[in-house]
N, C-alpha and C positions, 0 to 999 in steps of 0.2 A: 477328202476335202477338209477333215479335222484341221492335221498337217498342216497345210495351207494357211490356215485360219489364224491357228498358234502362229506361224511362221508371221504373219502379215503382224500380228498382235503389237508388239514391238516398236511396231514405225510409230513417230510420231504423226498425232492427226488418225491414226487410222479409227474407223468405226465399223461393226458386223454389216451396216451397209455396203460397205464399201464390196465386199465380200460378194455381195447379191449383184452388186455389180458387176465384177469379173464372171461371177459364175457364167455366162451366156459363152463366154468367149473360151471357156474350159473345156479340153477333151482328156479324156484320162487314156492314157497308154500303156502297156507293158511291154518291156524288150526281155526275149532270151538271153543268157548269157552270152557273149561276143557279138550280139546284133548292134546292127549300127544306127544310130540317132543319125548322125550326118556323116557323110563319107565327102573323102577328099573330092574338088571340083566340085558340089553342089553347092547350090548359094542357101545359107539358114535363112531361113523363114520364121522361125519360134523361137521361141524363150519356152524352159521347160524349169518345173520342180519336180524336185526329187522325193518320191513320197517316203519312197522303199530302195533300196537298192544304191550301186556305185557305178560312177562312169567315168572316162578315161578320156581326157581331150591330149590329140595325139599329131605329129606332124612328119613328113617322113624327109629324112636330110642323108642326100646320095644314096636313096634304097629302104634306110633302115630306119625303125621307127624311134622317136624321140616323145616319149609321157613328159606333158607341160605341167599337167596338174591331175588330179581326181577329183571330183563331187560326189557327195554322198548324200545322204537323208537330212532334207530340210535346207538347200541351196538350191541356189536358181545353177542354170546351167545352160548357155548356148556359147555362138562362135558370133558374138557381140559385133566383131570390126565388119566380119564379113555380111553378117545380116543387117547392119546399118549402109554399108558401101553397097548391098546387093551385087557382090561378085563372088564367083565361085573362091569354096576356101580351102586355104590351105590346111586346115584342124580337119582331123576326123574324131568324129565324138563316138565310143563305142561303149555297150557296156560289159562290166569287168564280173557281172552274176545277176541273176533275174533282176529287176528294176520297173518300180511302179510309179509311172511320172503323172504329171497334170500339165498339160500345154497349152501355150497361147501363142493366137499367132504376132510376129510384128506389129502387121498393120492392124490388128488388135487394140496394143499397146499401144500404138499411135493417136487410136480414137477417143482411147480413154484419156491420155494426157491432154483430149482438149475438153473433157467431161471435168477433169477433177484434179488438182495439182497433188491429190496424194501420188497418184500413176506416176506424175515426170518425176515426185523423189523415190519413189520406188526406183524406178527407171535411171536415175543420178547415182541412188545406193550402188544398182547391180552392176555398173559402169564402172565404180570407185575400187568394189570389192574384187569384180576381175583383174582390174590394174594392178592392186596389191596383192593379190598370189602371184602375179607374174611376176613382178617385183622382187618379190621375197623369192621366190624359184630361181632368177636370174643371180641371183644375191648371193645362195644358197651355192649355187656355182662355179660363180667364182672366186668367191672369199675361202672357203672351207675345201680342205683338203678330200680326199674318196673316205676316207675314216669319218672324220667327223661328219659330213654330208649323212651317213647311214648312223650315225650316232641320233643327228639332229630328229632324224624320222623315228628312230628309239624313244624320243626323247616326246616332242611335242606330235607326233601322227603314228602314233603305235597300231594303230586298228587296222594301217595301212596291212602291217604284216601276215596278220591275218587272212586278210582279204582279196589280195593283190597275188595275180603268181608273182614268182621273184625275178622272169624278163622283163614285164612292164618297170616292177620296180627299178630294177636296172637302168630302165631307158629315162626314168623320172631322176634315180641321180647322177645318168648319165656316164653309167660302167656298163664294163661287159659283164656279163652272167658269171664270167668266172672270176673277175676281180671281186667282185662283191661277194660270190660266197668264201672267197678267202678271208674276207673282211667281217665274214662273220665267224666262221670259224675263231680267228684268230680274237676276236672276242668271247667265243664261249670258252678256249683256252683261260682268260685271263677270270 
């Protein structure tokens, strides 16, 4: 619940009240590695933080899986469109190694944005912040070539490497398994 607290700290307007207030609506979870927060066809319901751990929002195009983004410790993390539309979605949310989240549900969120206008910018924030990873990913894609795409992850998300097998990574910059470790090899050459 620390987590959480620092994380909220930040917003403007926030107060440790504020905090006392979400609590009620808080369930803490753990996933195994590769269990699944949301699977393809369910409709999201929650908004989750990430206390501990990494997750993989993922979509499958002709069979095969496509990594949009990763979350890790200290972001919110759901499948936004789909839990606002309440339609089954096309993201599955998996995680990528043990992970200790805090969840809430929607209709949750909903009650508090009419409790307390910090909720709806909270709620605007996690809106905005999804937008621009997607953004920056689709960007990521098409501007930069397979080289530099796996440079840029070098560069500004190095923890990825780490953490990630190197299929997911793949599928996030959108290579096969074997272009990429060429791309890297042919990096640790130079």
């Amino acid at each position: 619940m620390e987590a959480f607290h620092q994380f909220l700290q930040p917003f403007p307007h926030y107060t440790p009240e504020l905090l006392e207030e979400i609590r009620p609506h808080l369930s803490g979870r753990k996933l195994e590695e590769g269990e699944y927060l949301l699977r393809h066809g369910q409709i999201c319901r929650e908004i989750v933080f990430i206390e501990k751990g990494l997750l993989r929002l993922f979509y499958l195009n002709d069979g095969k899986e496509v990594t949009n983004c990763f979350c890790k410790e200290n972001e919110l993390a759901t499948s936004y469109a789909c839990m606002v539309r309440e339609e089954e979605s096309d993201f599955a949310i998996q995680s990528v190694e043990p992970t200790d989240l805090w969840t809430f549900s929607y209709d949750s969120l909903k009650e508090l944005y009419e409790h307390n206008l910090f909720w709806q910018q909270l709620g605007r924030l996690a809106v905005e912040k999804e937008l621009l990873i997607v953004e920056k990913h689709n960007r990521m894609l098409r501007d930069l070539s397979a080289m530099d795409r796996y440079k840029q992850v070098l560069e500004k998300e190095s923890h990825l490497l780490q953490r990630v097998p190197l299929t997911y990574l793949a599928t996030y910059l959108q290579l096969t398994p074997e272009t990429l470790s060429r791309i890297r090899s042919k990096l640790a050459r130079t």
